[in-house]
C-alpha positions in Angstrom: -8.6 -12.3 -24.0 -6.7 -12.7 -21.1 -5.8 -15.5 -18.7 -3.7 -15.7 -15.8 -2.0 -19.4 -15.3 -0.8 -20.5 -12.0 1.4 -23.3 -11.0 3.6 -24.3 -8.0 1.2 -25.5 -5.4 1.2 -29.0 -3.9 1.7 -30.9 -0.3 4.9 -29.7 1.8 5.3 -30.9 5.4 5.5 -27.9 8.4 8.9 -25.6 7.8 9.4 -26.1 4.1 8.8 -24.4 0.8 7.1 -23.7 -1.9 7.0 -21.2 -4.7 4.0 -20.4 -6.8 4.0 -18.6 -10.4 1.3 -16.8 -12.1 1.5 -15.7 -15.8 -0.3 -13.7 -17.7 -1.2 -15.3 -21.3 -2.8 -13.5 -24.2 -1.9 -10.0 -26.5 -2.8 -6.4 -26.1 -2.6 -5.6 -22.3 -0.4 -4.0 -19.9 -0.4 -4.6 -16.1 -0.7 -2.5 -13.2 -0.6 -4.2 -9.4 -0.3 -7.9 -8.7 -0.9 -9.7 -6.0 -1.7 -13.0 -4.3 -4.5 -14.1 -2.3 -6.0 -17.4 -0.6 -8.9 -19.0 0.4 -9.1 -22.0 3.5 -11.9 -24.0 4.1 -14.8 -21.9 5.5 -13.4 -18.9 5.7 -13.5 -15.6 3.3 -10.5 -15.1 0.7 -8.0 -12.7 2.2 -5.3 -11.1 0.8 -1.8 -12.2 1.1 0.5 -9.9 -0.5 0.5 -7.6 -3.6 3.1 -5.8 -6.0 3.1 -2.6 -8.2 4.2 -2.3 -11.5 7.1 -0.5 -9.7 8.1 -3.0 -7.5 6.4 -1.5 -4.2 5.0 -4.9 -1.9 2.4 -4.9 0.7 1.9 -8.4 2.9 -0.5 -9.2 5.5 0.8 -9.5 9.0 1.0 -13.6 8.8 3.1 -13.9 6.3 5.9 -11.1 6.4 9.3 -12.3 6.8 8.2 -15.6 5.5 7.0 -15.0 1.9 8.2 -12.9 -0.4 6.3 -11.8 -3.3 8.3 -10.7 -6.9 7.5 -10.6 -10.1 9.3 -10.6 -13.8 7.7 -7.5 -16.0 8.7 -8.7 -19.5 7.4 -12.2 -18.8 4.0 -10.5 -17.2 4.6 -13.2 -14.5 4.2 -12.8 -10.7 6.0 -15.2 -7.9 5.1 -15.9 -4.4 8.2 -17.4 -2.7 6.8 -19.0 0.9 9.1 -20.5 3.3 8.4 -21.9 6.9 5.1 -22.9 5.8 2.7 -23.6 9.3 -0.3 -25.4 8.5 -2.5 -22.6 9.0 -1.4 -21.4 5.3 -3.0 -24.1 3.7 -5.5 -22.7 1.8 -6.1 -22.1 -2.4 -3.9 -19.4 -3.7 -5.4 -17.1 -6.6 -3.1 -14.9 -8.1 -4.8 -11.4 -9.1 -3.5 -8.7 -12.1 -5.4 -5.3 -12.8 -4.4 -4.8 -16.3 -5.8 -2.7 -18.9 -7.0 -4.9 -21.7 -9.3 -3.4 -25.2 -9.4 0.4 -23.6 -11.3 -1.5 -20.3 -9.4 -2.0 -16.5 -10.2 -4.7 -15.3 -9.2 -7.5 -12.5 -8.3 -10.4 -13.9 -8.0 -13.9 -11.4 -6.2 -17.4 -11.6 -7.6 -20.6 -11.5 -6.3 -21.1 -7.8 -3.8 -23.6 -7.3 -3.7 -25.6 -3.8 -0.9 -25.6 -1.3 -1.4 -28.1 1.5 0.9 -28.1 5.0 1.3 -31.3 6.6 3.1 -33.5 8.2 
């Protein structure tokens, strides 16, 4: 079985940093695309940025030139540097892998891991 494990989130004020990982844990899989996405308060989870096994990256309009998304093949771990943070990006992060696992492709999600921007 397969679990993606996040970490990195917390509380940063307006104009700082934070950078989230994501790794994959378990045996017998290989993964495709990667990506991030977050959910705010009352609104539907959107999509924040996402990376191919290749190294290709798509973000949504908000964030380019602020975040950058990477991620480490032979650790099966994706990163989501973000830098001048604005309040309206505090929302949960989820990271996301499609990863073939037993034969079967799949989507596989993390737990979420919160990043708050305050002052």
């Amino acid at each position: 079985q397969v679990q993606l494990v996040e970490s990195g989130g917390g509380l940063v004020q307006p104009g700082g940093s934070l950078r989230l990982s994501c790794a994959a844990r378990g045996t017998g899989f290989n993964i495709f695309d990667m990506g991030w996405y977050r959910q705010a308060p009352g609104k539907q989870r959107e999509l924040v940025a996402t990376i191919t096994t290749g190294g290709s990256t798509n973000y949504v309009n908000s964030v380019k030139d602020r975040f950058t998304i990477s991620r480490d093949n032979a650790k099966d771990t994706v990163y989501l540097q973000m830098n001048s943070l604005k309040p309206e990006d505090t929302a949960v992060y989820y990271c996301k892998a499609t990863l073939v696992s037993d034969r079967r492709v799949g989507d596989y999600w993390g737990q979420g891991t919160q990043v708050t921007v305050s002052s």
